[in-house]
LODO-9735 format. One record per residue (C-alpha): residue number from 1; residue in one letter; x, y, z. Coordinates in Angstrom, 3 decimals. Layout:
N
+-----+----+----------+----------+----------+
:   i : aa :     east :    north :       up :
+-----+----+----------+----------+----------+
: NUM :  a :        X :        Y :        Z :
...
+-----+----+----------+----------+----------+
***
This chain:
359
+-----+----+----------+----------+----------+
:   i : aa :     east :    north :       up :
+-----+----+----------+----------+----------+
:   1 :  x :  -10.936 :  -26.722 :  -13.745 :
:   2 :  x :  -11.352 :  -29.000 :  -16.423 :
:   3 :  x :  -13.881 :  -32.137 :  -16.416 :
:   4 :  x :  -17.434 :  -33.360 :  -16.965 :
:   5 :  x :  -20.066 :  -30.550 :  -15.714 :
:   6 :  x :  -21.536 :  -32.768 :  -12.841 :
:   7 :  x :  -18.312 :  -32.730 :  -11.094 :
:   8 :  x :  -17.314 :  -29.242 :  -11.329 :
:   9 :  x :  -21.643 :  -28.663 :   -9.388 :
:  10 :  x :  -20.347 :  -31.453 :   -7.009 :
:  11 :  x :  -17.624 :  -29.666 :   -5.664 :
:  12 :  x :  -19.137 :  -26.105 :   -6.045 :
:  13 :  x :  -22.178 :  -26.731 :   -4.074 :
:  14 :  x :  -20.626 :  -27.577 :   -0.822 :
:  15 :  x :  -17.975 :  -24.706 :   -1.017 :
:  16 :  x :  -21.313 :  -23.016 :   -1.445 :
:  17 :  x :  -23.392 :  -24.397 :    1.117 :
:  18 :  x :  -19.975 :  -24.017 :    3.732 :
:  19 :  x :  -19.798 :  -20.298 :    2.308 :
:  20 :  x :  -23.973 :  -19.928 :    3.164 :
:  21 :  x :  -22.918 :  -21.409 :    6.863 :
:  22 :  x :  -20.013 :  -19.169 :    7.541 :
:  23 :  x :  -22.221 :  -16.249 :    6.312 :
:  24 :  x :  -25.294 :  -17.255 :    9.087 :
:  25 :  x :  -22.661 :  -17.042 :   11.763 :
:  26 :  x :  -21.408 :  -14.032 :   11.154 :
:  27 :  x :  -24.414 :  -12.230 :   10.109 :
:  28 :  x :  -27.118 :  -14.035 :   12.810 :
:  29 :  x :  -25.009 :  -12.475 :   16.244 :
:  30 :  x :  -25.154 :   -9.000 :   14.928 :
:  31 :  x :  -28.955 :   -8.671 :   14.655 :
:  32 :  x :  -30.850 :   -6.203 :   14.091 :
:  33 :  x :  -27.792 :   -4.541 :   12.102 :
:  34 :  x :  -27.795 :   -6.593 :    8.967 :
:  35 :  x :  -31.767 :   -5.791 :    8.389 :
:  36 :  x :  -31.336 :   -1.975 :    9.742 :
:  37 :  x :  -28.132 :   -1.704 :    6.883 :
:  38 :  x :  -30.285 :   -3.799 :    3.908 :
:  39 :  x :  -33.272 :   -1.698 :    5.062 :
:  40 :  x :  -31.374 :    1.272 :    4.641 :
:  41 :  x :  -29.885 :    0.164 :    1.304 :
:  42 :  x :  -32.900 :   -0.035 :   -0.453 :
:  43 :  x :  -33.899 :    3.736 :    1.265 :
:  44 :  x :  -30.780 :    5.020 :   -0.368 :
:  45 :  x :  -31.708 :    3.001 :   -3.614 :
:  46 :  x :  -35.399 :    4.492 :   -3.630 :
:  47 :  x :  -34.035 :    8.066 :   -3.017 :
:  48 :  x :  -31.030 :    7.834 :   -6.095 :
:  49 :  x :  -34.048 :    8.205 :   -8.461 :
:  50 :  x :  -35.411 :   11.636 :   -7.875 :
:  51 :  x :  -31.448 :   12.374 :   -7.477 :
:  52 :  x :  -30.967 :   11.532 :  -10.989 :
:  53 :  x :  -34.325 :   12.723 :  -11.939 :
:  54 :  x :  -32.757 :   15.992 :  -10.724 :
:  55 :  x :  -29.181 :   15.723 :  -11.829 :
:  56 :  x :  -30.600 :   14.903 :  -15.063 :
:  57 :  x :  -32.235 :   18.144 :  -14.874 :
:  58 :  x :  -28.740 :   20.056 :  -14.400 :
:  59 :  x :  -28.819 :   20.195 :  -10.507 :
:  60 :  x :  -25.635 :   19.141 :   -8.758 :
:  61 :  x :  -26.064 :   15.541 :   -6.844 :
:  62 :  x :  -25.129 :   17.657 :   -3.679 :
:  63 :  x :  -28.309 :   19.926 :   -3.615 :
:  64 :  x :  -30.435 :   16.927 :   -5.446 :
:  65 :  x :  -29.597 :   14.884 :   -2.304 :
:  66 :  x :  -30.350 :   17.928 :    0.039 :
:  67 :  x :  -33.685 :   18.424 :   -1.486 :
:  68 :  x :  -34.833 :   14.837 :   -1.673 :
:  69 :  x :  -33.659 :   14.203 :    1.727 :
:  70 :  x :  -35.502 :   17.385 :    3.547 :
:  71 :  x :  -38.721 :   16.593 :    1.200 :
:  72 :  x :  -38.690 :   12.601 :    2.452 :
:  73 :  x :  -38.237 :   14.057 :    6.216 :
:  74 :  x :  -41.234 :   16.559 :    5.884 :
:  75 :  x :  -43.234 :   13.805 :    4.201 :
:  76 :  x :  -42.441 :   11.422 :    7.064 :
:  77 :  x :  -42.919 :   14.073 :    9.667 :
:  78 :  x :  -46.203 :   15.240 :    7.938 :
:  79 :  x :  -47.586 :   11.463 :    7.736 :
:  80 :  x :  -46.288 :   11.055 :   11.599 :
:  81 :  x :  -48.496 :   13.844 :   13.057 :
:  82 :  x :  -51.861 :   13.471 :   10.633 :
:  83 :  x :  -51.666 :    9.578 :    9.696 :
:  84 :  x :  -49.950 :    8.066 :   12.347 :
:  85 :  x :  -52.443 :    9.024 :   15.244 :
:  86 :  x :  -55.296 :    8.277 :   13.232 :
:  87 :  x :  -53.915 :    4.419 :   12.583 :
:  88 :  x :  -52.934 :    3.816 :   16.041 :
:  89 :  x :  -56.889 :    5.283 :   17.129 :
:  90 :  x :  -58.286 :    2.989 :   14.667 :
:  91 :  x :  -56.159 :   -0.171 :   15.397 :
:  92 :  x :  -57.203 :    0.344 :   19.144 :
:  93 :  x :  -61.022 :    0.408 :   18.271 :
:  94 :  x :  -60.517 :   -2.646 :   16.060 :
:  95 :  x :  -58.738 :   -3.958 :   19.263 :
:  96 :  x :  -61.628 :   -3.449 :   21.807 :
:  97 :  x :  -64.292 :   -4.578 :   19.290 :
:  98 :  x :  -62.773 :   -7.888 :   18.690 :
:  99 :  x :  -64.156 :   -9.478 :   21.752 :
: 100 :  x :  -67.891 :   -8.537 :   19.981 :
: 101 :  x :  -66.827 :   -9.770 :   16.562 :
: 102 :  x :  -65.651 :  -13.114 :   18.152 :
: 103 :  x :  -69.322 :  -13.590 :   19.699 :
: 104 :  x :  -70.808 :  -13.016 :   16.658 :
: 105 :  x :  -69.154 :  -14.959 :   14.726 :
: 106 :  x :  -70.037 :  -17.712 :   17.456 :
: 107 :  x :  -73.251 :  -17.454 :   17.247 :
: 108 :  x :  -73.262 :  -17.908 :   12.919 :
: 109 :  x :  -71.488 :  -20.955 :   13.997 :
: 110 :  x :  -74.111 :  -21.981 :   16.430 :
: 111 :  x :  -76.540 :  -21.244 :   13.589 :
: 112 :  x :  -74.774 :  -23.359 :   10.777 :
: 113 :  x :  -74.489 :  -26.021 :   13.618 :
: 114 :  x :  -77.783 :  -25.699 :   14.208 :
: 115 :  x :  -79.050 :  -25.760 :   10.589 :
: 116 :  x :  -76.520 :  -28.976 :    9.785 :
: 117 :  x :  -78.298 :  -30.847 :   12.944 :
: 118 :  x :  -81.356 :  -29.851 :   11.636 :
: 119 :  x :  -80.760 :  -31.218 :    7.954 :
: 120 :  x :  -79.384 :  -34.451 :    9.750 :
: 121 :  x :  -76.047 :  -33.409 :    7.796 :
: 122 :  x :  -72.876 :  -34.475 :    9.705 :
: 123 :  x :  -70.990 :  -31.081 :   10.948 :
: 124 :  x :  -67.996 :  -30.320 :   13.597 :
: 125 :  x :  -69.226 :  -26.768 :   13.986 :
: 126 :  x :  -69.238 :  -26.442 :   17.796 :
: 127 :  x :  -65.383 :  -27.695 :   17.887 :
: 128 :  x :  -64.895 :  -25.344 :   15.002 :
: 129 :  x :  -66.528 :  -22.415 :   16.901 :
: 130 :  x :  -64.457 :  -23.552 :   19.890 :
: 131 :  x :  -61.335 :  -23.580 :   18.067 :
: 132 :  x :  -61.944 :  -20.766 :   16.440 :
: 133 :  x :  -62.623 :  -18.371 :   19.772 :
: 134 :  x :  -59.226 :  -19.715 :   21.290 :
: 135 :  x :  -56.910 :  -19.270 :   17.914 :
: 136 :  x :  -59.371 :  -15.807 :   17.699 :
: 137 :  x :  -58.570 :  -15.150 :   21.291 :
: 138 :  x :  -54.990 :  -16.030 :   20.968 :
: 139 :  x :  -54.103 :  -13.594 :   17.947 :
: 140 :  x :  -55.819 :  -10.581 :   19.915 :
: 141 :  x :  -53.509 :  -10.903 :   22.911 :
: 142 :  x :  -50.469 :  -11.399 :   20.861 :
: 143 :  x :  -51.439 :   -8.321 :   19.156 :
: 144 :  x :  -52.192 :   -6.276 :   22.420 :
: 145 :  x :  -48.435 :   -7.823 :   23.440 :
: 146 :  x :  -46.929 :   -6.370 :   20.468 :
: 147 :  x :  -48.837 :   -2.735 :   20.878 :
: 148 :  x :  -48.021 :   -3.112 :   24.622 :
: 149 :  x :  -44.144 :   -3.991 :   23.290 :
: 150 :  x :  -43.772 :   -1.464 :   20.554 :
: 151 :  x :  -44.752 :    1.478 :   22.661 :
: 152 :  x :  -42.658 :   -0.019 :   25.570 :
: 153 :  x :  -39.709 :   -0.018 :   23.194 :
: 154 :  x :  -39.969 :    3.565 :   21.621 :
: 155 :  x :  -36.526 :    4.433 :   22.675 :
: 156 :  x :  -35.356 :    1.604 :   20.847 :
: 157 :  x :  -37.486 :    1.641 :   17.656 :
: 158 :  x :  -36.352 :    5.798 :   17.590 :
: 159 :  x :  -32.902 :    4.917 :   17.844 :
: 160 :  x :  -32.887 :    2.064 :   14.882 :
: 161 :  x :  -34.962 :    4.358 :   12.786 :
: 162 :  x :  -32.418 :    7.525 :   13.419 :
: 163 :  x :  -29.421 :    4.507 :   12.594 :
: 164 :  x :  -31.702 :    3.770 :    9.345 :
: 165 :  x :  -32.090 :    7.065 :    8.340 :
: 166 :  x :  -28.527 :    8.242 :    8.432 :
: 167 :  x :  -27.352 :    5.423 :    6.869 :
: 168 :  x :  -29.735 :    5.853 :    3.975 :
: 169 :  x :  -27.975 :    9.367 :    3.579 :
: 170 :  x :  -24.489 :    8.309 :    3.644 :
: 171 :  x :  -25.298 :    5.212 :    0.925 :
: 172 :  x :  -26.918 :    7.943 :   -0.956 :
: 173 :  x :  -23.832 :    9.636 :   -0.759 :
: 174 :  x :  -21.385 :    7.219 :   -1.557 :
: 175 :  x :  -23.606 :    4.355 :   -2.882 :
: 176 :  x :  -21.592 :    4.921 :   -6.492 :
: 177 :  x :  -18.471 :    4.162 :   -5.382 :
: 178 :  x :  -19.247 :    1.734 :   -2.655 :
: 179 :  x :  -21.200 :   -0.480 :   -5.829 :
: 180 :  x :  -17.884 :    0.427 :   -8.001 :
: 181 :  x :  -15.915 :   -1.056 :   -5.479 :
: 182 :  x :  -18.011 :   -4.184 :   -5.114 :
: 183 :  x :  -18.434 :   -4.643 :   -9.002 :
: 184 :  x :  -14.622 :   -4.789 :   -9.377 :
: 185 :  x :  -14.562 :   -8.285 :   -7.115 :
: 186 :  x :  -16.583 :   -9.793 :  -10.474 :
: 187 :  x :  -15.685 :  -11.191 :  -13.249 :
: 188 :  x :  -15.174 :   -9.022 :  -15.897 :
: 189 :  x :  -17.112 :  -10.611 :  -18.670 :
: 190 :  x :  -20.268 :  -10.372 :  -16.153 :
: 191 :  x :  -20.000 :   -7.485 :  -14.591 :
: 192 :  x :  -21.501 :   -5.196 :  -16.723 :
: 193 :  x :  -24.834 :   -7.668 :  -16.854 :
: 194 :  x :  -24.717 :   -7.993 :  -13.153 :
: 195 :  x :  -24.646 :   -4.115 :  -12.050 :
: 196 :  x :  -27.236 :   -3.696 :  -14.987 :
: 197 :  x :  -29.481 :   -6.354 :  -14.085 :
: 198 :  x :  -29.491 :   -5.586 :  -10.676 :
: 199 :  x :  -29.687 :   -1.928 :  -11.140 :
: 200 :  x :  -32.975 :   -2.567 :  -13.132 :
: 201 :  x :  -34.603 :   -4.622 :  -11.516 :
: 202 :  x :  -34.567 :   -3.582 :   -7.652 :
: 203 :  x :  -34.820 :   -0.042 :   -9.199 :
: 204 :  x :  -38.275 :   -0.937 :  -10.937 :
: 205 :  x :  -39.466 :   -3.243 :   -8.894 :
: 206 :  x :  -39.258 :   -1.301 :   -5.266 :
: 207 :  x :  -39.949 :    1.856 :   -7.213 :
: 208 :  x :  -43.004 :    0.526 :   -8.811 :
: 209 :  x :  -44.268 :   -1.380 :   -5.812 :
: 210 :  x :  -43.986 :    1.263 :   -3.477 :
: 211 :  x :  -45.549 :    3.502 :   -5.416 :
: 212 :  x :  -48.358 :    1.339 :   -6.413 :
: 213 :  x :  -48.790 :    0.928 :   -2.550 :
: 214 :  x :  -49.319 :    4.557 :   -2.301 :
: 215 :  x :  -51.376 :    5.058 :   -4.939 :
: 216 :  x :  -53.427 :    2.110 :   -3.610 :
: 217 :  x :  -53.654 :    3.246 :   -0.042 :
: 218 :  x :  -55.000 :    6.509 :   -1.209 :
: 219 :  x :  -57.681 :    5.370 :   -3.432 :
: 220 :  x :  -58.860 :    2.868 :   -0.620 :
: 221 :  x :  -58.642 :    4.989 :    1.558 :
: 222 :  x :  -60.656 :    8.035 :   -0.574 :
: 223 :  x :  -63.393 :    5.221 :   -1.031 :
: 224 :  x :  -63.153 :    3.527 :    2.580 :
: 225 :  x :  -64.097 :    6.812 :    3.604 :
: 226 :  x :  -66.819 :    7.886 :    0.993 :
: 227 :  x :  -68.704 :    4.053 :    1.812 :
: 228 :  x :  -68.280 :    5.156 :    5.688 :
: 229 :  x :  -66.056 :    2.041 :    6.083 :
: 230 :  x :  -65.164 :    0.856 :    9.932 :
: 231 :  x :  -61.902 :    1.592 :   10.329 :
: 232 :  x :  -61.676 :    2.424 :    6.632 :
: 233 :  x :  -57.703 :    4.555 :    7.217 :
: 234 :  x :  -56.342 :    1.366 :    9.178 :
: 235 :  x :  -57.547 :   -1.273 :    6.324 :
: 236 :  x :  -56.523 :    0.689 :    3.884 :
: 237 :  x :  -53.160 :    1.504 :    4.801 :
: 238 :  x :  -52.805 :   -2.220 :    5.693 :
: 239 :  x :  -53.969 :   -3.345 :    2.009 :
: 240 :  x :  -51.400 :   -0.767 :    0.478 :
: 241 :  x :  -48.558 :   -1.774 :    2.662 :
: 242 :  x :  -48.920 :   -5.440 :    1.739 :
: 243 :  x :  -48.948 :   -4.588 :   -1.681 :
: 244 :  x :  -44.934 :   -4.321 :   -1.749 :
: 245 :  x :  -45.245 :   -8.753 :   -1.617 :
: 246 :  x :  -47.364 :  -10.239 :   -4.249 :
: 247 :  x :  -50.447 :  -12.042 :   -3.593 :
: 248 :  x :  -50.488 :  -10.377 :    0.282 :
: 249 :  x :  -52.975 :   -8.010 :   -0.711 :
: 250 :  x :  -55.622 :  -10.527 :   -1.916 :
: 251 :  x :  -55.849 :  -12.374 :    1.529 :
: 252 :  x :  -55.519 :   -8.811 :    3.301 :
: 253 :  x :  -58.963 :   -7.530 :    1.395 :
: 254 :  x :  -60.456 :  -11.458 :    2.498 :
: 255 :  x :  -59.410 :  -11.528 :    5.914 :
: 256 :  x :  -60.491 :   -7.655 :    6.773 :
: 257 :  x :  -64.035 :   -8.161 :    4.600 :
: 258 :  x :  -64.669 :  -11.400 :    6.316 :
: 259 :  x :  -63.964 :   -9.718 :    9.873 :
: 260 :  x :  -66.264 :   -6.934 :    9.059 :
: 261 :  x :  -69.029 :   -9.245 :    7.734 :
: 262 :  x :  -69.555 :  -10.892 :   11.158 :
: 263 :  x :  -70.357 :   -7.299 :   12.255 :
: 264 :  x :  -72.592 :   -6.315 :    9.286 :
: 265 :  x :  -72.126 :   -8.632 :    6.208 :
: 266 :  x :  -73.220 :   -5.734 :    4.054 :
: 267 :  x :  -70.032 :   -3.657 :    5.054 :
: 268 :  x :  -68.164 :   -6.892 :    5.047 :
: 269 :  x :  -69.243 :   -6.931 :    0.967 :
: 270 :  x :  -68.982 :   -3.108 :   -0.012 :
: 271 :  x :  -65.682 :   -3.762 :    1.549 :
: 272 :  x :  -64.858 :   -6.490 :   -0.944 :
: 273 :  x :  -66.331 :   -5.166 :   -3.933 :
: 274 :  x :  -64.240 :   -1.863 :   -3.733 :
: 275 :  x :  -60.675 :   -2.939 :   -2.671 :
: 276 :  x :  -61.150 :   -5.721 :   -5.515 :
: 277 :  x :  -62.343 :   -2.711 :   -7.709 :
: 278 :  x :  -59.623 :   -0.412 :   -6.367 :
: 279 :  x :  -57.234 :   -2.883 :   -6.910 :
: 280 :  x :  -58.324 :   -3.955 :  -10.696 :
: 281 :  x :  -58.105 :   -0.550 :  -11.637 :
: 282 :  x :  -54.628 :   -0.207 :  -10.389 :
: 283 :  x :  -53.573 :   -3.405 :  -11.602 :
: 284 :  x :  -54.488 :   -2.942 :  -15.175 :
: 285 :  x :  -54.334 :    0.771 :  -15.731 :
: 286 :  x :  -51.320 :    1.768 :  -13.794 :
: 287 :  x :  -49.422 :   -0.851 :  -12.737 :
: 288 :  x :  -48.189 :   -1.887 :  -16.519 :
: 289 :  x :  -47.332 :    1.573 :  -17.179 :
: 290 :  x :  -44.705 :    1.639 :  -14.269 :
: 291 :  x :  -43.623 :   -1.543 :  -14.214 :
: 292 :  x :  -44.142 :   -2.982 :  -17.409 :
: 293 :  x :  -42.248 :   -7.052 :  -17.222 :
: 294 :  x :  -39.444 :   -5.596 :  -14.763 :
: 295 :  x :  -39.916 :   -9.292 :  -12.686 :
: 296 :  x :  -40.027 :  -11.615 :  -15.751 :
: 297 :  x :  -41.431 :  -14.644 :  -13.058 :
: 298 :  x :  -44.184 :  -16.813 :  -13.688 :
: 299 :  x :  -46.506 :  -16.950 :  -10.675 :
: 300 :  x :  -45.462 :  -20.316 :   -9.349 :
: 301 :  x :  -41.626 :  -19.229 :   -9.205 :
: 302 :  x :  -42.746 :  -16.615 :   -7.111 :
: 303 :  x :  -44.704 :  -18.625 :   -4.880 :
: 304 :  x :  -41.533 :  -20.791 :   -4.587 :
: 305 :  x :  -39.228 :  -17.317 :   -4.143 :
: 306 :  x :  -41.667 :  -15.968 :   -1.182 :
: 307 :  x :  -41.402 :  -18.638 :    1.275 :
: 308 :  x :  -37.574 :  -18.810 :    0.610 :
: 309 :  x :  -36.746 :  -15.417 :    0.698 :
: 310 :  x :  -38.937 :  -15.478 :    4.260 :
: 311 :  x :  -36.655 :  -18.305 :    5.626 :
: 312 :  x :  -33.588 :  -17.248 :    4.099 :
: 313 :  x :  -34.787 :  -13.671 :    6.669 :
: 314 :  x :  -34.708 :  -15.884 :    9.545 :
: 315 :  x :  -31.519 :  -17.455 :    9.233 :
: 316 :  x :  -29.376 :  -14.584 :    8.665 :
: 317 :  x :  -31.037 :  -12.283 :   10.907 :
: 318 :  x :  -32.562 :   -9.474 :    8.737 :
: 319 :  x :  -36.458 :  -10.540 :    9.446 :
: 320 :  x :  -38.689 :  -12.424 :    7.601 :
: 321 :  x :  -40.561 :   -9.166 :    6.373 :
: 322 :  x :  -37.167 :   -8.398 :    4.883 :
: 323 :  x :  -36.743 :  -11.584 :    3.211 :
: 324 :  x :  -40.444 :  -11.061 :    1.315 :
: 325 :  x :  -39.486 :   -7.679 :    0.109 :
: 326 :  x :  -36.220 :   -8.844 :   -1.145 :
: 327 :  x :  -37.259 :  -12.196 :   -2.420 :
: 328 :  x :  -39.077 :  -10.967 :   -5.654 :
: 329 :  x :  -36.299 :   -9.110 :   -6.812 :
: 330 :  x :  -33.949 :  -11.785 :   -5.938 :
: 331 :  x :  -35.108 :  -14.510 :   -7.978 :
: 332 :  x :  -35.696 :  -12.132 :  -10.726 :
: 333 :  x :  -32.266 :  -11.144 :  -11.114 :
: 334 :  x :  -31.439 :  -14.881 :  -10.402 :
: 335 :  x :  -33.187 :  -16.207 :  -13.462 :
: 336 :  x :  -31.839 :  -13.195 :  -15.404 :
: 337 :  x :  -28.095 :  -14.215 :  -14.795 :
: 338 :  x :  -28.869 :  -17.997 :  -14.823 :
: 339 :  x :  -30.887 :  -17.297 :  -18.282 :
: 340 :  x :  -27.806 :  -15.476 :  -19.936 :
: 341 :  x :  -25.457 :  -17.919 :  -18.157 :
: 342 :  x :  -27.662 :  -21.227 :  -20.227 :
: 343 :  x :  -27.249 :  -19.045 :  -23.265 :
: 344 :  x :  -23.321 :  -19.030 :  -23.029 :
: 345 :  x :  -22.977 :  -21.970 :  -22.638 :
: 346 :  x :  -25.367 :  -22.984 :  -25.799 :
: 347 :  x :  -27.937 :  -24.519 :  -23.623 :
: 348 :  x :  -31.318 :  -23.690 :  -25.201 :
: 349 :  x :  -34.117 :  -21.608 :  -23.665 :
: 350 :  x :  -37.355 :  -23.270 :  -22.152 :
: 351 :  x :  -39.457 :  -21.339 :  -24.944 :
: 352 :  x :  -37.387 :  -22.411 :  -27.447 :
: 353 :  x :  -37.687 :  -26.699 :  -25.860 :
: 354 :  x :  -41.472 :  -26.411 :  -25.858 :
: 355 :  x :  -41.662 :  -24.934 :  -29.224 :
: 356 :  x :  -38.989 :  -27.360 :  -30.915 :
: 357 :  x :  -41.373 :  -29.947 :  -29.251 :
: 358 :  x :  -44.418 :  -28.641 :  -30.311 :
: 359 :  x :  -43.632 :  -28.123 :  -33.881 :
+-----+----+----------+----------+----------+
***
């Protein structure tokens, strides 16, 4: 279609916007299935690299597949019976001390009340302390709900993960041509920089991040355990796992230090000081190495893409937590195409605007 640019946007945005709608309404009645096939989608994408790895190495892709599959099923089978006891031990301790922690951290309100009074400084401590036991109060039932609802629902949580898991297989085994098949709806001059840019960058990124979150989780939980850390498994685990969306990890380490320092504000600090030391170390020694500039975001784009990617979860019915793990990505290979897309059609580049203006 031929005409001035803002005209061709006018009419493409609401086909697009219609196109978004029509997608909600088909995808938001089928819940949980559109999360439990993207879930398994990214499985399959995880396990393709040790299948090349192998393939590479002169294996056929049958037995690579076989061997990666039966060594992620003993791993998962090995982590239910040692790790998954121990978390669900610890996370019921942490449960049935709450009501202790809550007190205490009453009565350092009382004493900052107490000390403001005293100073003749003007303080709302005692509706803070209020507030804070019935938000406090509110949070521990919800979680005893969800415990109470998971275990309740085992049957059903088996099931999806079973659905998950055999999925992941049969992706794995025809994920080539099922991508082949998609790539060919594309047009041609941007197909090869759409399969590669995607290809790169949800391979690096969820490859990196989840094994950064392993590597974290066993270093906290190696020095959780040395420093005799409360519940030192559970926070760890919890730290690595929200690794895999950036910036989670940071208020993880402040809200589980800050819990633990109304029980002993020494163990709330050693706490502190080694998951931010932990975390350092893996930030600048190892995470570079794997991951190198595989996002290409600058920080406030991705505090834009997080909250997006959560909503954009909700409405179509694969979960917020979804959304987060998918949003990074997302907007990387967004900019990527929209980047090449500027340069085609001789629009400069950001870098190149601030330097013309500089110089």
């Amino acid at each position: 279609m031929n005409g001035p640019a803002w005209m061709r946007w006018s009419l493409a945005l609401p086909l697009l916007t219609l196109n978004l709608f029509v997608l909600r309404q088909l995808t938001v009645p089928l819940a949980p299935f559109p999360g439990l096939f993207l879930t398994a989608a990214l499985i399959a994408f995880l396990l393709d690299i040790p299948c090349v790895w192998l393939t590479g190495r002169g294996l056929p892709r049958w037995l690579a597949i076989v061997l990666v599959t039966l060594l992620t099923i003993s791993v998962l089978v090995f982590a239910g019976i040692t790790l998954v006891p121990l978390l669900i031990d610890q996370l019921g301790q942490l449960i049935n001390a709450l009501p202790s922690l809550l007190n205490k951290a009453e009565g350092w309100i009382t004493s900052l009340q107490s000390l403001a009074d005293a100073k003749g400084l003007p303080s709302e401590f005692g509706d803070l302390s209020s507030d804070l036991l019935t938000r406090a109060g509110r949070v521990a039932s919800q979680i005893s709900q969800r415990l109470l609802g998971i275990l309740g629902a085992t049957l059903g949580t088996t099931i999806n993960t079973v659905i998950v898991l055999v999925l992941a297989v049969f992706f794995l085994l025809g994920g080539r041509s099922i991508a082949a098949g998609l790539a060919r709806w594309l047009p041609a001059d941007w197909r090869a920089l759409v399969i590669s840019t995607l290809s790169r960058t949800f391979r690096g990124y969820f490859a990196g991040q989840v094994l950064l979150a392993l590597i974290l989780a066993v270093g906290q939980i190696v020095v959780f355990t040395v420093l005799q850390i409360p519940y030192g498994v559970l926070f760890a685990v919890l730290i690595g796992f929200t690794t895999l969306i950036p910036y989670a990890s940071a208020l993880t380490i402040i809200a589980v230090s800050g819990l633990l320092a109304f029980q002993d504000p020494k163990t709330g600090l050693e706490i502190l000081v080694a998951a931010i030391l932990v975390g350092q170390l893996v930030d600048q020694v190892i995470q570079p190495r794997l991951m190198g500039s595989i996002v290409g975001l600058q920080p406030a784009w991705l505090l834009i893409a997080l909250p997006l990617g959560a909503k954009a979860g909700e409405l179509y019915g694969f979960g917020e937590l979804l959304g987060l793990l998918l949003a990074v990505p997302v907007a990387s290979c967004f900019k990527t195409l929209v980047d090449a897309w500027a340069e085609r059609q001789g629009i400069p580049a950001s870098s190149e605007l601030i330097k013309s203006e500089q110089g």
